[in-house]
C-alpha positions as CSV (number, residue, x, y, z in Angstrom):
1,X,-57.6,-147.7,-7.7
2,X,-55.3,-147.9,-4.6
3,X,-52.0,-146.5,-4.2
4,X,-49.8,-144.5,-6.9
5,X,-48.2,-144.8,-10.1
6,X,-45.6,-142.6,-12.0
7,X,-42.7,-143.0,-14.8
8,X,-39.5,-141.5,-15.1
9,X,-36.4,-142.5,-17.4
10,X,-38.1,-145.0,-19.0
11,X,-39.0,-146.7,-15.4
12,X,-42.7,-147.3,-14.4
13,X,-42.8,-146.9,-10.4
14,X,-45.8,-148.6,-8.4
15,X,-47.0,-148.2,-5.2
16,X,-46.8,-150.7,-2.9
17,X,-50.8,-150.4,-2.1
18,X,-51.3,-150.9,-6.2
19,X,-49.6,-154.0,-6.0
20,X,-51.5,-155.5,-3.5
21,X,-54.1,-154.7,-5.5
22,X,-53.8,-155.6,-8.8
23,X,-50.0,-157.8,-8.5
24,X,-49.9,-159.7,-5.2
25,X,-47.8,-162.4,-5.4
26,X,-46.3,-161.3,-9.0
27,X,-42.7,-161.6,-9.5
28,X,-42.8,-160.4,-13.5
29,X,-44.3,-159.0,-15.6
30,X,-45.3,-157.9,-19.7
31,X,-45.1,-154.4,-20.9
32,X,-47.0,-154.2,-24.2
33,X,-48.9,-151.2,-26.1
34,X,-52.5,-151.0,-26.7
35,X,-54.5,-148.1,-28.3
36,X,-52.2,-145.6,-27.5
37,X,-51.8,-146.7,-23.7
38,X,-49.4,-148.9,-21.9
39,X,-50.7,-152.3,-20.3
40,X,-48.8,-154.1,-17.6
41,X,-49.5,-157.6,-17.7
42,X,-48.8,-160.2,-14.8
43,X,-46.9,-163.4,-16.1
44,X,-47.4,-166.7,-14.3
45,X,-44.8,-168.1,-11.8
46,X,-42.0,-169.8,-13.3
47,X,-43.0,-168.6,-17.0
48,X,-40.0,-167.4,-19.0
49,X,-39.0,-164.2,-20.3
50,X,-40.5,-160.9,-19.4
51,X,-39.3,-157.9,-17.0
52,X,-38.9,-158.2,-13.2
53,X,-41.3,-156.1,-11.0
54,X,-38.4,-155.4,-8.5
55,X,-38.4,-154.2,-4.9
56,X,-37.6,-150.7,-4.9
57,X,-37.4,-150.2,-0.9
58,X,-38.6,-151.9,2.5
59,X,-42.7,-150.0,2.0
60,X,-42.8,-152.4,-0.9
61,X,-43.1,-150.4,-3.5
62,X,-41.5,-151.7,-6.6
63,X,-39.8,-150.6,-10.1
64,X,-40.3,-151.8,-13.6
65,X,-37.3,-150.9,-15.8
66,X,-39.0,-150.5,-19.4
67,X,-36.8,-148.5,-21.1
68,X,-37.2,-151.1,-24.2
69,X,-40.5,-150.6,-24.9
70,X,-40.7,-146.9,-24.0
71,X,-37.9,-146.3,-27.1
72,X,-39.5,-149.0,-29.5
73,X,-43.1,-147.1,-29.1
74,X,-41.5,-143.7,-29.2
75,X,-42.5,-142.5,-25.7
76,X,-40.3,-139.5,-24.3
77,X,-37.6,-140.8,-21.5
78,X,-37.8,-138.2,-18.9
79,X,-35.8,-137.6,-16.1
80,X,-38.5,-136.0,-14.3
81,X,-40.7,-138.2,-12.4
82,X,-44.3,-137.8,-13.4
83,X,-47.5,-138.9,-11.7
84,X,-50.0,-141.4,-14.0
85,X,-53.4,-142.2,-13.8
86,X,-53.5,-146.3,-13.2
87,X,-56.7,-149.0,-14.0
88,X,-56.8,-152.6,-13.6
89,X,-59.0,-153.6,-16.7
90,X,-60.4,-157.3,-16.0
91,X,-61.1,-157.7,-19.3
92,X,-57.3,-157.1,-20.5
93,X,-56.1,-159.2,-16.9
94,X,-54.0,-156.4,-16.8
95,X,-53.3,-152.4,-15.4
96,X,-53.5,-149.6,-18.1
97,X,-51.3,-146.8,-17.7
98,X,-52.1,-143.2,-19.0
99,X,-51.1,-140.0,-18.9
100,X,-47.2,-140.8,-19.9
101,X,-45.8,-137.4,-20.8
102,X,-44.5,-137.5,-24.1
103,X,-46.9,-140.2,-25.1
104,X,-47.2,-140.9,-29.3
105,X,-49.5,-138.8,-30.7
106,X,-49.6,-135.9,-27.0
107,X,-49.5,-132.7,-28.5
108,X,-46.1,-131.1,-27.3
109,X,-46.0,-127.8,-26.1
């Protein structure tokens, strides 16, 4: 998978090179929980609802604010930023996230 991914404060961050990838052309987006794993779904143009995939700076790289969901599934909010391993499942139409510190059910130490 191209480019980088990593959460902080309840804010996914994406590279610029994963969203060419896996989210050219998308303007928003679905956060949803899966088998212990966060999924990042592309919504069609125009559709209603969902959360904005915003520009973070001129590289491209861009910003989902999902505080929400992260509180409603009980991850840890962080104000550290911290690297995440990223897929694009084609069977899900839609790019897994793992590795979220704090996850439900991550052992704390």
């Amino acid at each position: 998978m191209p480019g980088a991914a990593s959460v902080r404060a309840g804010n996914i961050y994406l590279s610029s090179e994963c969203c060419a990838a896996c989210l050219a052309g998308v303007e928003s987006v679905a956060v949803l929980e899966r088998d212990g794993k966060l999924m990042v779904v592309p919504l069609a143009a125009g559709s209603a609802g969902g959360l904005l995939l915003k520009r973070r700076n001129a590289r491209g790289d861009r910003v989902i604010h999902a505080q929400e969901i992260f509180r409603r599934c009980g991850y840890r909010e962080s104000f550290e930023e911290c690297p995440i391993s990223i897929c694009w499942s084609a069977e899900l139409a839609a790019l897994l996230l793992d590795g979220i510190p704090g996850s439900p059910g991550q052992l704390q130490t």
